[in-house]
N, C-alpha and C positions, 0 to 999 in steps of 0.2 A: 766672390765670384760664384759660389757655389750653387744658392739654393734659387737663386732668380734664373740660372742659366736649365735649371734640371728640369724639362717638359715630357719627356720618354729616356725609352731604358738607353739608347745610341746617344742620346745628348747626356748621362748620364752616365756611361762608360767614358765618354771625351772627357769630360770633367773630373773623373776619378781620374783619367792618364794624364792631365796635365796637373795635377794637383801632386803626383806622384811621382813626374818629373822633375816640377819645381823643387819639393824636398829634396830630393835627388842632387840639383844642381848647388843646393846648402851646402849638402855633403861631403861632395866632391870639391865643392871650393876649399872647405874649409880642411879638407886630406892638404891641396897645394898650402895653403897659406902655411901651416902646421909642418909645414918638412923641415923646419931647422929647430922645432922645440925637439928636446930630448924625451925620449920613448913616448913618441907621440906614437899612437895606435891608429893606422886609417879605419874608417871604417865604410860603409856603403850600404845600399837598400837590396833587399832583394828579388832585382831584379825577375830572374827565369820565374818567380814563386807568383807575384804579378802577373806576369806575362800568361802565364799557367791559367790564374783567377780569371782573366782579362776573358784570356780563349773561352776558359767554362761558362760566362757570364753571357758571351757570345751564342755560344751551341745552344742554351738554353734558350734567351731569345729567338733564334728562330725555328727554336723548335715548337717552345710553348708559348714565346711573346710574351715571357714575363720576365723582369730581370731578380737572378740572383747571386748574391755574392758570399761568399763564405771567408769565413775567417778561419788566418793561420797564427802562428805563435806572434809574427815578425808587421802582419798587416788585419788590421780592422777596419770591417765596416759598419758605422754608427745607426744609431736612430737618425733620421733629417739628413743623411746622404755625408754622416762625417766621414773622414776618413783618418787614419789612427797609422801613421807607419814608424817601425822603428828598426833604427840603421844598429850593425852589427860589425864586429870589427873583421877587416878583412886580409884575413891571416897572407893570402900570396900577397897583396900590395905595401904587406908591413916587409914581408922578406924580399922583394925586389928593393925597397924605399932603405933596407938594410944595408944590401950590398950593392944598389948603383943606383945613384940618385936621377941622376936623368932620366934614364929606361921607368923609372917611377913615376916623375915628371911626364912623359912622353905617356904613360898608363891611364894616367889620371884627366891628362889635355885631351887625347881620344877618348873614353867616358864619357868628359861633355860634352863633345860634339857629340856623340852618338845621342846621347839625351837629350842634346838640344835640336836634333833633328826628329827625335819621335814626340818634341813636344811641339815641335811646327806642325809637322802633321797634324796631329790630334788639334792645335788649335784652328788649322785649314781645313779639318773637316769638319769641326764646327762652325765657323763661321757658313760654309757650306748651306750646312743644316741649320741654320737661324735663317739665313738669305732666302732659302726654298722656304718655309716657314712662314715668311715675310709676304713672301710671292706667291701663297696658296697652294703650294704642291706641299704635299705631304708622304714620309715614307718610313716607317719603324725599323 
């Protein structure tokens, strides 16, 4: 999906968010499926730390219309538009998942929707931006 989809810096942030979503929604699955192995560790991405990059990548574009992204311990960004993320364990959903399994449950099922709704977006505002693209409007 990646490198045919990337034209500018806005098509290019959408693509890093759904790419960052999808790992995401690994993760998260795979916290549910793992609730009855023994000392399973959940773990997750981090999110705010993203979200954080996402904004700075933002400001920059319009300030100087150029896109940049920086790298933290937890998320890289490659040569050729890779992206590098790695999930961490997450110490409150190992202790809720300790002492009540459902409210864990119910922790992890919100998660994904929450992710699976910033990954609608991001791919509704890309297609957006293909469509106008398509249709000779153009806008950074």
């Amino acid at each position: 999906m990646k490198s045919q989809l990337i034209t500018d810096n806005i098509t290019d942030l959408l693509v890093k968010i759904i790419e960052f979503t999808e790992e995401r929604q690994k993760i998260l699955t795979r916290n549910i499926n793992n609730i009855d192995k023994k000392d399973f560790i959940p773990e997750d991405l981090a999110t705010a730390e993203f979200s954080k990059l996402m904004n700075n990548a933002i400001n920059e574009h319009i300030s100087n219309n150029r896109l940049v992204l920086y790298d933290t311990e937890t998320i890289k960004f490659g040569i050729g538009g890779s992206l590098d993320i790695k999930a961490t364990p997450d110490g409150n959903a190992e202790k809720i998942l300790r002492q009540n399994r459902e409210q864990y449950l119910e922790m992890q099922i919100n998660k994904l929707m929450e992710n699976a709704l910033n990954q609608k977006i991001a791919a509704v505002l890309l297609k957006q931006k293909k469509q106008s693209a398509e249709d000779g409007l153009s806008y950074t």
